[in-house]
Each structure stands twice: as structure tokens, then as C-alpha cells.
KOLGUNU-991214 format. One line per 2 residues: for each residue y, x, z of C-alpha. Coordinates in pm, 1 decimal. Each point is the difference from the previous one (the first is absolute). Example, Ala and Ser with C-alpha at 12.3 -4.5 7.8 and 13.67 -1.06 7.14 Angstrom:
-450.0 1230.0 780.0 | 344.0 137.0 -66.0 $
# end
This chain:
2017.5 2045.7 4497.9 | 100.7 -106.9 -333.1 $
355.3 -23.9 -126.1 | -50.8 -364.9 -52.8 $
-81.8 -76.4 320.6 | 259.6 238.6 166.2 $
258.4 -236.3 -234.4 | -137.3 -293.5 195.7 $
16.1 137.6 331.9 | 319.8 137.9 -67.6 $
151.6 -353.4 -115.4 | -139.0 -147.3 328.3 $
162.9 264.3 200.3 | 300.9 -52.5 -186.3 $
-45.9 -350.0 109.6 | -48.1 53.2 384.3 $
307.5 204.4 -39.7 | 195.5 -261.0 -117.7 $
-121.6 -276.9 234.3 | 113.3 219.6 300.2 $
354.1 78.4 -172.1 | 56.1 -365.0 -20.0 $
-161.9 -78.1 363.7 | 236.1 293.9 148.4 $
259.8 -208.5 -165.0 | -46.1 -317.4 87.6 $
-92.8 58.0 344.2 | 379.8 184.6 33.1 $
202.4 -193.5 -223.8 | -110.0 -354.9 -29.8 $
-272.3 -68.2 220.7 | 231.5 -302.9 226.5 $
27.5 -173.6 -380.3 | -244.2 -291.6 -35.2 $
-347.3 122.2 -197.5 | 98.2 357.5 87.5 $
-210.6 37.6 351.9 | -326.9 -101.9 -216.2 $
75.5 179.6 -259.4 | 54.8 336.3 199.9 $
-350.3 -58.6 109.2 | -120.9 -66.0 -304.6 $
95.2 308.5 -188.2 | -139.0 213.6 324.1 $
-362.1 -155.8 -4.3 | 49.3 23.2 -412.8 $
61.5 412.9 33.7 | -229.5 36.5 232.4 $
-303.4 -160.0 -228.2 | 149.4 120.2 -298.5 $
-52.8 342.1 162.5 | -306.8 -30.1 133.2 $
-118.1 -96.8 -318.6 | 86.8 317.1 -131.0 $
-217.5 185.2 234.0 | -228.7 -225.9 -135.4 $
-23.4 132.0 -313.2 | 16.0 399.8 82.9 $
-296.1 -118.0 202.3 | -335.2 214.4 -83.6 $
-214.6 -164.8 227.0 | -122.8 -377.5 23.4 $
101.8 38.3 367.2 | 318.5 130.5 -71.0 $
27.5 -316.9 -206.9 | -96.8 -225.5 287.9 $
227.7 143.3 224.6 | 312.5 -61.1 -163.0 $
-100.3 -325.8 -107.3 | 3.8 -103.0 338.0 $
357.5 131.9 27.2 | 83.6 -185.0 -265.4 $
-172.3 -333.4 141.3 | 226.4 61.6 326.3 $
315.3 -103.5 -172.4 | -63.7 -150.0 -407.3 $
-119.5 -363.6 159.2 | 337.6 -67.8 143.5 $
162.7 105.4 -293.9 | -14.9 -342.4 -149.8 $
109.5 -149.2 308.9 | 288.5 181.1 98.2 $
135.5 -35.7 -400.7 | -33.5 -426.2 47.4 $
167.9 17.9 327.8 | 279.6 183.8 -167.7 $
39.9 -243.8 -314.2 | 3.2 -234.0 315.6 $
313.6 161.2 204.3 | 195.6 99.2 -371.3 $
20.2 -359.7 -104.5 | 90.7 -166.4 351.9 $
-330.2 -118.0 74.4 | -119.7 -73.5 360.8 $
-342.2 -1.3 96.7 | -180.1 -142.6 294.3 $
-218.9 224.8 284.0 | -339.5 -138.9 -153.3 $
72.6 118.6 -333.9 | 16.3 395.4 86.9 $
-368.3 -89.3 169.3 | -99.9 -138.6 -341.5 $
144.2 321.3 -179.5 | -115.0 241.7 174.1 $
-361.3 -130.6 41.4 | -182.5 126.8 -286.1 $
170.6 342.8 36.6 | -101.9 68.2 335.1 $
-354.7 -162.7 -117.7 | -26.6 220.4 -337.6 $
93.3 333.5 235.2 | -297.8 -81.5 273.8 $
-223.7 -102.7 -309.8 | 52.4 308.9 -189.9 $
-5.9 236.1 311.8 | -340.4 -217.9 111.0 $
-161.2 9.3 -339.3 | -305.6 217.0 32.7 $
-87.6 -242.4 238.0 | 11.1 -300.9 -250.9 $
97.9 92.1 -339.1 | 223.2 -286.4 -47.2 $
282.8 200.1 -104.2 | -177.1 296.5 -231.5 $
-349.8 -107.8 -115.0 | -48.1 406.4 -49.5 $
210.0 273.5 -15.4 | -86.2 324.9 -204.7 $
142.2 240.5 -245.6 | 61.3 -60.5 -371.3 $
-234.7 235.1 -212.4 | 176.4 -77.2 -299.1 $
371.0 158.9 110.5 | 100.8 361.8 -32.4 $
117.5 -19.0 379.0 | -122.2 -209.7 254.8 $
87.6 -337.3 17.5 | -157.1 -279.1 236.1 $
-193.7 -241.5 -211.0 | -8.8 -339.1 258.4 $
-173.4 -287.8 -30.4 | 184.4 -283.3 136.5 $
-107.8 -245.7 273.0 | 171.6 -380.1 59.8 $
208.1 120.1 221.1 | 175.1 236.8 -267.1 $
81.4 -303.8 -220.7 | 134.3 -231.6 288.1 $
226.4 320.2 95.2 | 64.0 60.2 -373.6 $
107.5 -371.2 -33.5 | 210.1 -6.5 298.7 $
166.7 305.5 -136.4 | 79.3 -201.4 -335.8 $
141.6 -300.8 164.7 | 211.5 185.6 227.5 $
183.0 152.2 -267.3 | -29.0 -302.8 -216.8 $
205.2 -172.3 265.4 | 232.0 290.7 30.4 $
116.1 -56.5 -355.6 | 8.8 -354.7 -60.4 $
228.7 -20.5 334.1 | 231.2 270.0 -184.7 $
24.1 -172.2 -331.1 | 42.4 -368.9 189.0 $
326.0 157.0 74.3 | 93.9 104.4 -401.4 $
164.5 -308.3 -91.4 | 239.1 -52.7 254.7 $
58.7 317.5 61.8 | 304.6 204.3 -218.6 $
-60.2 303.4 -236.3 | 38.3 219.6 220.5 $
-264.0 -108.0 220.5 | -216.2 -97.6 -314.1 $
-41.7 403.0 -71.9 | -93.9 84.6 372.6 $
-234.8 -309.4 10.1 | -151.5 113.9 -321.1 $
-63.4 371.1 97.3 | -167.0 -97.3 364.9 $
-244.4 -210.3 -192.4 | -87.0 263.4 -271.3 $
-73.5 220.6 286.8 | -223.9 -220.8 164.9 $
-138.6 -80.3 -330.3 | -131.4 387.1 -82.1 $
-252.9 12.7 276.1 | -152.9 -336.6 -81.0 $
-60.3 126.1 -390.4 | -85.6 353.1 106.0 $
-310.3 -176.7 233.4 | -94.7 -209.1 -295.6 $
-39.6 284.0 -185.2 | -258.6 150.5 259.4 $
-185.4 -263.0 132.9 | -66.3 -113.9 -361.0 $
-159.2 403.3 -98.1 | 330.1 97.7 -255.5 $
154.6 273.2 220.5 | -101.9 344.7 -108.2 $
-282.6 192.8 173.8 | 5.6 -332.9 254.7 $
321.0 134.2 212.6 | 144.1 -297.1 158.1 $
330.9 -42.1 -194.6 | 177.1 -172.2 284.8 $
127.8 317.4 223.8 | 75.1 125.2 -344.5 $
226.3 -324.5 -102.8 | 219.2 87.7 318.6 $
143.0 209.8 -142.0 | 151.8 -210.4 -282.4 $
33.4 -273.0 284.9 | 238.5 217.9 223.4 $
163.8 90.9 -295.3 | 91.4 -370.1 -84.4 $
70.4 -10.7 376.6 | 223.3 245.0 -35.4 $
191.2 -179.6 -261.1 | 70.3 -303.2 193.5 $
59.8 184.8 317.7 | 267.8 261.6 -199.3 $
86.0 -193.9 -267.9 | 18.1 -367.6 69.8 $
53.9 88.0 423.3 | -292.5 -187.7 94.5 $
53.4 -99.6 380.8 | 375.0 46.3 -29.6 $
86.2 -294.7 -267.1 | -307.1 -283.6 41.5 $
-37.5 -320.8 -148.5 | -32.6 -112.2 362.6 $
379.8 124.1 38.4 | 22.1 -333.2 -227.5 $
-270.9 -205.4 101.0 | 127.5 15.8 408.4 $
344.6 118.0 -42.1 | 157.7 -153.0 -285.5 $
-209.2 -317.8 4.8 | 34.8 -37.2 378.6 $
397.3 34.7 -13.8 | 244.0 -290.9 124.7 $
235.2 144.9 -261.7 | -42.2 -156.3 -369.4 $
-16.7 252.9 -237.5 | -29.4 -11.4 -397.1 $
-2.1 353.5 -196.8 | 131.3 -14.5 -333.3 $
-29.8 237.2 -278.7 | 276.2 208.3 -192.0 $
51.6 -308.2 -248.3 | -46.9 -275.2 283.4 $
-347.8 -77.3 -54.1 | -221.1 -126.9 318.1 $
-219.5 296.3 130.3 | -145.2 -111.1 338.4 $
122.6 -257.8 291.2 | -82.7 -85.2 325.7 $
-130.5 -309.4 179.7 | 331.6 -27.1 213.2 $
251.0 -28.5 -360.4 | -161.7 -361.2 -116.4 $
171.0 -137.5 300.7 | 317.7 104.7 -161.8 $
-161.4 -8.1 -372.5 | -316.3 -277.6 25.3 $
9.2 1.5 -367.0 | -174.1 375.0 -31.4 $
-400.0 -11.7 -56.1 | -208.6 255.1 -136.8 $
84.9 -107.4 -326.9 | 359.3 145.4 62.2 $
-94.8 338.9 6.3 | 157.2 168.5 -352.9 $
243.1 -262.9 -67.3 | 381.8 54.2 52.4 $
167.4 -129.3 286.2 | 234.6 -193.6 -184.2 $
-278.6 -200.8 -148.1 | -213.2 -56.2 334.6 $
379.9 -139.3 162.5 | 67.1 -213.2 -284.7 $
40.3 -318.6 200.2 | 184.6 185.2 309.8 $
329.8 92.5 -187.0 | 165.7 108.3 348.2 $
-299.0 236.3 98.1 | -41.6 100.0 -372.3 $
377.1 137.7 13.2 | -22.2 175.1 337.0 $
-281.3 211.7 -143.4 | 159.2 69.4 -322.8 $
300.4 61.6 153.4 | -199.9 281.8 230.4 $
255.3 73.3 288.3 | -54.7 -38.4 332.5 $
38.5 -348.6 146.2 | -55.5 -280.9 222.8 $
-150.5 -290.0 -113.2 | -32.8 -361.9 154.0 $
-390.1 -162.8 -127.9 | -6.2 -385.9 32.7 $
-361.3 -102.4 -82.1 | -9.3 -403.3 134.3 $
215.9 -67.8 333.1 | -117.8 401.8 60.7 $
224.2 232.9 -22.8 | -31.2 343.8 -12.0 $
235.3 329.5 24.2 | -103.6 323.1 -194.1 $
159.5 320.6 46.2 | -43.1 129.1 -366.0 $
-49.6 378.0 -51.5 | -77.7 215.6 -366.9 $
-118.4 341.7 -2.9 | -59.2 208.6 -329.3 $
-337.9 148.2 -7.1 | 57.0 342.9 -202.3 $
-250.1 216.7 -151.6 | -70.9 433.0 35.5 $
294.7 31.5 -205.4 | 266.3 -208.8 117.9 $
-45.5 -313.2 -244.3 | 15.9 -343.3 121.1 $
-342.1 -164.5 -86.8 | -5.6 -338.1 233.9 $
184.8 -189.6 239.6 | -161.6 -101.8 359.7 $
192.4 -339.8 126.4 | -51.6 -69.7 367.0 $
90.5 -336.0 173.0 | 72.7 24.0 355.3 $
-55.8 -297.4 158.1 | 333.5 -36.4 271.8 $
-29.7 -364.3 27.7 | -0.6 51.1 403.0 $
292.4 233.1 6.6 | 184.8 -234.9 -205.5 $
-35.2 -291.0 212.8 | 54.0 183.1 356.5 $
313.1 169.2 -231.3 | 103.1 -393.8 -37.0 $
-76.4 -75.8 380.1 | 183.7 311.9 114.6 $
286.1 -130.3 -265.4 | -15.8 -371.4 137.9 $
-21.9 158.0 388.8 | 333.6 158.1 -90.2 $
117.2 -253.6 -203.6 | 20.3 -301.1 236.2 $
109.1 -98.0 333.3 | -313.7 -4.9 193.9 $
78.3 -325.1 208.9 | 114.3 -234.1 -235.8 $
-182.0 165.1 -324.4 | 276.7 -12.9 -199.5 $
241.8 325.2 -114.8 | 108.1 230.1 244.6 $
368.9 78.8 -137.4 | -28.1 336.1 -146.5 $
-251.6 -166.0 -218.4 | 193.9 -351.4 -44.0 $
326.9 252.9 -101.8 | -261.2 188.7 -271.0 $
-116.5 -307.9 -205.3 | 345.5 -161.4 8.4 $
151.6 263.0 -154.4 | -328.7 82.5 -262.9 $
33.9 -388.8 -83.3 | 377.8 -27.4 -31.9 $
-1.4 281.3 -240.7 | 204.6 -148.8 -252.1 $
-144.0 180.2 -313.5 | 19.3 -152.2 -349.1 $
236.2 -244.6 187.9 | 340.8 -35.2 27.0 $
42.2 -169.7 358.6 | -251.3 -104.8 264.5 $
61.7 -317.8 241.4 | -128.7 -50.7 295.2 $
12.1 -78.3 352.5 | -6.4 195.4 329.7 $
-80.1 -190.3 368.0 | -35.0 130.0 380.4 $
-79.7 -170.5 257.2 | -128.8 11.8 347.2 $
-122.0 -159.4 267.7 | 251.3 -200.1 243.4 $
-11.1 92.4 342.8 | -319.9 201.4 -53.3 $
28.3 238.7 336.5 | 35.9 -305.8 207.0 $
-389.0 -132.0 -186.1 | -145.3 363.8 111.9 $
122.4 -28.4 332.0 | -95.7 -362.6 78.6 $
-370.3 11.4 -156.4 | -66.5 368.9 -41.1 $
7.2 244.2 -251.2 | -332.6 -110.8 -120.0 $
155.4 -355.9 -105.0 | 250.7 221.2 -208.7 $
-226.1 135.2 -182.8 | -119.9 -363.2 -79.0 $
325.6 -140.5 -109.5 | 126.4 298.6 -242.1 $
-367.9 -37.0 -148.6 | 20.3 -380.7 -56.4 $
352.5 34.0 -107.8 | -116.2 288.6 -308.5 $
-279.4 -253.6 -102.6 | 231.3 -315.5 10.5 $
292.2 177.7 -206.8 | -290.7 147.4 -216.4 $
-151.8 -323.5 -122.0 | 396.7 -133.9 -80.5 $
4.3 284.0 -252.9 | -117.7 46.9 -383.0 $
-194.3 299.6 -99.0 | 289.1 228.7 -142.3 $
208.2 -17.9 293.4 | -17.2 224.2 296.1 $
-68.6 -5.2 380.6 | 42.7 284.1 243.5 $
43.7 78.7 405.5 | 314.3 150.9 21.8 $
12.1 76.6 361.6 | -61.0 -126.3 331.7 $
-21.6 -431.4 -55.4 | 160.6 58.2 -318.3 $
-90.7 -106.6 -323.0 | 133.8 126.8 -366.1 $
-109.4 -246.7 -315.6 | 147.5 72.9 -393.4 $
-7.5 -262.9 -245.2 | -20.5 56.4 -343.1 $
166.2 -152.3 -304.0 | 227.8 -202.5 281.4 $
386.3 -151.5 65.2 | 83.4 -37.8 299.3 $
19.0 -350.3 11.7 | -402.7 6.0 -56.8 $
-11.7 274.3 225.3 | 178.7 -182.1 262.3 $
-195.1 -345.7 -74.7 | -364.6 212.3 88.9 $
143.1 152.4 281.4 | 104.2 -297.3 131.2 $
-393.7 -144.3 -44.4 | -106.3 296.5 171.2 $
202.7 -71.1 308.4 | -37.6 -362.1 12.4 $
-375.5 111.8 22.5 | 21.4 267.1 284.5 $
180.9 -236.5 203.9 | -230.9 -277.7 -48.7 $
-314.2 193.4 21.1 | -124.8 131.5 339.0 $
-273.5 257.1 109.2 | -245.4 -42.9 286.5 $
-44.5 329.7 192.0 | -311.4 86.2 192.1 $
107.6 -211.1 293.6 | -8.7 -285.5 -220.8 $
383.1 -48.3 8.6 | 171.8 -114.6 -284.6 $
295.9 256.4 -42.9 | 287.0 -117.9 -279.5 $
199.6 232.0 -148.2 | 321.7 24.3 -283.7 $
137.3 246.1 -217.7 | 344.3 132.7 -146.8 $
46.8 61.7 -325.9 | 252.6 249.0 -187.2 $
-64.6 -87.5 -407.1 | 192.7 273.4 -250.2 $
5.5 5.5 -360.7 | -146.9 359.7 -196.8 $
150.5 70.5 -303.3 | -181.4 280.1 -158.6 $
164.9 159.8 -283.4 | -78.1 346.9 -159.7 $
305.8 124.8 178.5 | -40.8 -85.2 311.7 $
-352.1 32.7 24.5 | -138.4 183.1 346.6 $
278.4 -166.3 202.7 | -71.7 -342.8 -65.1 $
-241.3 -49.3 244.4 | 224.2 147.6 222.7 $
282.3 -182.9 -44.5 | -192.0 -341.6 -12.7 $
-129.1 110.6 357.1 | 296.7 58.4 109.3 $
153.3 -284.0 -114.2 | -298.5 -189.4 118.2 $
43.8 130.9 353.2 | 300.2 -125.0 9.6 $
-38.3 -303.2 -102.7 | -311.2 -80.9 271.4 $
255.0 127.2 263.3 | 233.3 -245.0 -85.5 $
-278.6 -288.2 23.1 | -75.0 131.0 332.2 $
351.9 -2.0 92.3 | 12.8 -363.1 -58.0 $
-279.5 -105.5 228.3 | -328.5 99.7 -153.0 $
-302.8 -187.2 -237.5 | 254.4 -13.6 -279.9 $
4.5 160.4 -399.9 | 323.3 207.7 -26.8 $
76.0 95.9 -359.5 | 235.4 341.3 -41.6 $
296.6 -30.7 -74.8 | 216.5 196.3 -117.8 $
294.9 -47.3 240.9 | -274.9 85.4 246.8 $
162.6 256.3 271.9 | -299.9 280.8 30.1 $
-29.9 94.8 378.8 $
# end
């Protein structure tokens, strides 16, 4: 054996090697990550011909010859096949049943045609030893079915690579490199069999077991380097571009890197055209977003696009390099427009009475005092009234409980329409009712009450027995005088006051407005 062959045997060993390595790999490391499972199988059947072809060549014998080209013929068709179906898996693509039939038909055909062919010659025409080679080397003469399998072989891989650089431009640099090294690899083989099939490999060995070696190599790279299988642009394609979260990723100076679908319901304004300009730019015409993302804390923000409104839960995290150094920004919007509003509905469930869907008087006590707060102001007037239903317990026993519950809701909607939109309504207990007016004397005060009552006691309600029931009120009216003194216990006085005061109306017989008083005796 010459060295020069020995060289070329021992690069193809090298090769097989290599293949196994990264199969042995694969299979224990990655081989649940989408593309690895083809892959795995790929680099097998790969070592396996790239192996037999090396007994190839130490063969002596044209027999010898035969016999491991068969080997080879077991496993090299599917090559191409398993390498497309991989490509498939790596960039999220699903295929249907019918298409594996497809695939895999010319394989299975090429192996039964080669292993049939002394019966037909439509794969080798002949088959004999070169006489022009220091060592023997199968000179073939090729039959159609050669080419067909030849040009199946071509398209497979053809396919492989254009589905790997469909991915390059939206894809980030990272990905770019990997993307780039898969293809080169896939690329070697193709060039190597040009090579041969065209009579420019030396001494007519077929170069493509040899380019396997420089193929696993490349391989190699990606799978080491760039941690093919572990970090895929399909981690983008299905992940980022399928999340309900917006996100937008920013470099160190606040140039746009990538986006997601989900962020131009919060940003419409972003196109492809976006990519590489700064933020501040692209959210010229949305100065509130614009300063949220300059500002770059952590925040809620409220979207209004139309009458739709939207609620983002705002989050930045600093993408750092090897070394510690901040190189980008990823901003995520979390869309919590639904815990928002059930946060409202849980707020309004606790907020108001739920009979007469007005405020229950914790609540009615809370915005009082937030909207008496007397800042920037010296003094705050206004007006304090309670008031209850006359004679109530005798309407619950006569017509039932249920009929109640009627008047005390008629009675909230009736005082509710007498009022303007700043003052306040609550249920302060039982049939009784709790109403501050703003901005008020009591004269005014007393001159609204007064049309309040004069309209219970001419209105009626008609229960579910279809009998009108009539009903009055008492009212206590009390003047608040908020000052930055006496601050929290204005409201309390002014009820107490107020209390008073409707005592004294029901003192003297009922369906009557009783200012306070100051001479007032508190009981």
C-alpha cells in the first residue's frame, strides 16, 4: 500500500471516528432537542459508510471491493434523507405522513437496485478494476439509476441548506454563526462528489467519505462552539414568536435588535424597517411610552389604542456579556389586562353595598375623607346627611323581607338620581342611608334634602304581589368643616352631629329634615 493512499484511508478513518464521537454525543446529551434524533442517525449511517469505505480501499481483490460496497449501499442512500428531515425538525417544520413515503422512496429503491444489479445493470453498467492506479480502485460505469440517485442526493442537501439560510435574516448573530457552519458542512460533501463524478479526484477515490471528515469537523464547530441543538433559531421562531408577552431587545446604546409579533399590540408602529434605529426615534409620536422605556424601571403601564384599553405589566432585564458588561436591554410587556379588571371587580365587590349598589360604609368613610383632604386649601365646606327609613321593621313584617329589599333598593336609586356627580352616597347600616354634599351650606343642604323627602313620600314601589307599598324617611343634615387641624375627625363629628340631628326629626313625628343644632342635647 502506498503512503498516499494509507493518508486517504487514514483521513476517512479519522472521519468515521469523528462521526461516532458526535453520534455517542448526541444520542446522550441532546437527542430529546428538535433535529437531534435525525441527526444521531445520521452521523451513525455516515461512520458506518465512511468506514466501510475504508475497507474499500485496503481492498486487493475486485470482490473484496464488491463486498463492501454493498455495506456501504446498506446505509449512504438514507444519508440524504435523514440530513433533510433534520433541517426539517431544527427550524420548526412539520411534515405530513405522505411525505416520509416520498423521502424515503428512492433510497429504499437505489438499495434493491444496486443489490439487484447483475440482474439489470441499471445501477453499474460494468464494474471492474482501474489498470491505470497503483492500488486497486473500482472503475464503474454508471447506469440511469446512478444519476436519478445522484440527483436525489443533490436536492436533498440542496434543500437542507436553503431551509438553514431561510432562517439567516431573522435570525440574531448568534444563530447566524451556527446557521452558517451547518450549511458549510452540508456543503463539503456536495463539492467533494462534484469533484468525482466529474473525473478530478486523484487516482478516482470517491472524495465524499473523505470530505467527512472536514464535514464532522464543521459539525463539530456548531455542535461545541455555537451549541447546536441547545440554542436554535426555532427557540425564536416557536418560542419567542409564539409568546403572549411583547418583547423588544435593545442594544447597549438603545438601538432595536429583534421584536416579537405580540409587542406591535403595545408598539404598532415597529416594522422591519425598525430594526437598527433607536428607540427614541421609532416612539417619536408616543411621548408617554417613549419615556417609560427611557426611563427603564420596572412599571405598569395603562395602553389606550381606540375605546381599547389595555394594561401592561412592564419588565427590563440587562442582557450581559462573558465578562460582565451590559450589551442590550430585553423589555417584556405582560399583558394583565384580566387581572386588572377582576382586581377592579374584586375592588367594586368590596367597595359597595351589594343590594342597593351603592358604598358599603367602610368604603363611603374612605373617599370622604380622600376627597375632603383639604390640601393647598385653607378650609373645606360641606355637608353631612343620615337618614333612614320610617317605620321600616313594621314594612318587613307586613310584606316580607323580600319587599325590604325592594324599598332600600328603590330608595338608593331615587336619592341617587337627586344628587350631582361629586357628592357621595353610601348604606350605612340596616335601612339607613349616609349622603355628603360637597361645596354646601346648610341652607342648600337642607333645601335638597327636603326634595329628597318630598320624593320618597310621594313615590311608591310595587312589590311582587303587585301592592303598592309607600314609604318616608328622616333626615339628620350636619355641616363638615374640614380644616387642616381638625382633619380625621371631621367626618366624625359631622356624623355625630348628624345623628343627632335625624334623632331629633324622629322625635318630632317622622318624614321631616332636622338641621343640627348646636343646642342639640346628644343622647
Amino acid at each position: 500500500m502506498i503512503e498516499e493512499l494509507r493518508s486517504y484511508i487514514l483521513i476517512i478513518v479519522f472521519a468515521g471516528v469523528l462521526s461516532l464521537i458526535i453520534c455517542l454525543f448526541s444520542y446522550l446529551k441532546l437527542k430529546d432537542s428538535p433535529g437531534a434524533r435525525h441527526y444521531i442517525i445520521v452521523t451513525f449511517l455516515s461512520a458506518i459508510f465512511t468506514f466501510s469505505y475504508a475497507f474499500e480501499l485496503s481492498s486487493s481483490t475486485l470482490q473484496e471491493i464488491n463486498f463492501w460496497l454493498g455495506i456501504e449501499y446498506f446505509v449512504m442512500p438514507f444519508i440524504p434523507a435523514f440530513t433533510l428531515l433534520m433541517c426539517f425538525e431544527y427550524v420548526g417544520v412539520k411534515l405530513k405522513q405522505k411525505f416520509y413515503y416520498a423521502l424515503f422512496g428512492i433510497p429504499l429503491i437505489t438499495v434493491f437496485t444496486h443489490h439487484t444489479n447483475e440482474l439489470h445493470h441499471l445501477y453499474y453498467v460494468s464494474v471492474r478494476l482501474r489498470t491505470d492506479t497503483p492500488f486497486p480502485i473500482a472503475d464503474m460505469e454508471y447506469g440511469p439509476f446512478f444519476y436519478v440517485h445522484s440527483l436525489y442526493l443533490f436536492i436533498c442537501l440542496s434543500i437542507s441548506m436553503i431551509i438553514l439560510l431561510l432562517q439567516l435574516k431573522k435570525s440574531l448573530f448568534r444563530f447566524k454563526l451556527q446557521i452558517l457552519t451547518m450549511v458549510a458542512g452540508l456543503f463539503v460533501p456536495i463539492a467533494a462528489n462534484h469533484f468525482y463524478l466529474n473525473d478530478l479526484s486523484p487516482f478516482g477515490i470517491d472524495l465524499g467519505p473523505v470530505s467527512m471528515s472536514l464535514s464532522f469537523i464543521l459539525h463539530g464547530i456548531a455542535l461545541f462552539t455555537f451549541q447546536m441543538f441547545n440554542v436554535l433559531p426555532i427557540a425564536r421562531e416557536k418560542v419567542f414568536e409564539s409568546m403572549n408577552e411583547g418583547v423588544i431587545v435593545l442594544d447597549q446604546n438603545g438601538t432595536i435588535v429583534d421584536y416579537n409579533k405580540s409587542i406591535q399590540k403595545v408598539m404598532p408602529m415597529l416594522n422591519t424597517f425598525s430594526l437598527g434605529k433607536p428607540i427614541g426615534m421609532v416612539l417619536n409620536e408616543d411621548e408617554k411610552l417613549r419615556e417609560l422605556i427611557i426611563l427603564g424601571m420596572d412599571c405598569d403601564y395603562e395602553c389606550v389604542k381606540g375605546t381599547q384599553i389595555a394594561h401592561y405589566q412592564v419588565r427590563f432585564s440587562q442582557v450581559v456579556n462573558g465578562n460582565g458588561t451590559n450589551i442590550g436591554t430585553i423589555i417584556t410587556f405582560v399583558n394583565i389586562t384580566e387581572r386588572v379588571e377582576l382586581q377592579e371587580k374584586l375592588k367594586q365587590l368590596a367597595s359597595y353595598d351589594g343590594l342597593t349598589k351603592i358604598y358599603n360604609r367602610t368604603y363611603f368613610l374612605e373617599q370622604s375623607n380622600r376627597k375632603l383632604d383639604s390640601k393647598g386649601r385653607k378650609e373645606r365646606n360641606a355637608c353631612l346627611v343620615l337618614f333612614d327609613i320610617d317605620h321600616f321593621k313594621k314594612i318587613n313584617d307586613t310584606y316580607g323581607h323580600e319587599t325590604g329589599d325592594l324599598v332600600l333598593s328603590h330608595i338608593a336609586e331615587l336619592v341617587k338620581d337627586c344628587l350631582r356627580p361629586q357628592d357621595l352616597i353610601g348604606r350605612y347600616g340596616g335601612e339607613e342611608f349616609i349622603v355628603l354634599l360637597f361645596d354646601m351650606n346648610v341652607d342648600e343642604a337642607f333645601e335638597i334634602t327636603n326634595t329628597i323627602r318630598i320624593k320618597i313620600s310621594e313615590s311608591f314601589i310595587r312589590n311582587h304581589d303587585f301592592y303598592n307599598v309607600s314609604v318616608t324617611a328622616s333626615f339628620g343634615v350636619a355641616q363638615v368643616q374640614v380644616t387642616l387641624a381638625n382633619q380625621q375627625e371631621a367626618i366624625k363629628l359631622a356624623i355625630r352631629n348628624a345623628d343627632e340631628a335625624l334623632y331629633e326629626a324622629k322625635r318630632d313625628g317622622r318624614n321631616r329634615v332636622q338641621v343640627f343644632k348646636e343646642n342639640m342635647q346628644f343622647k
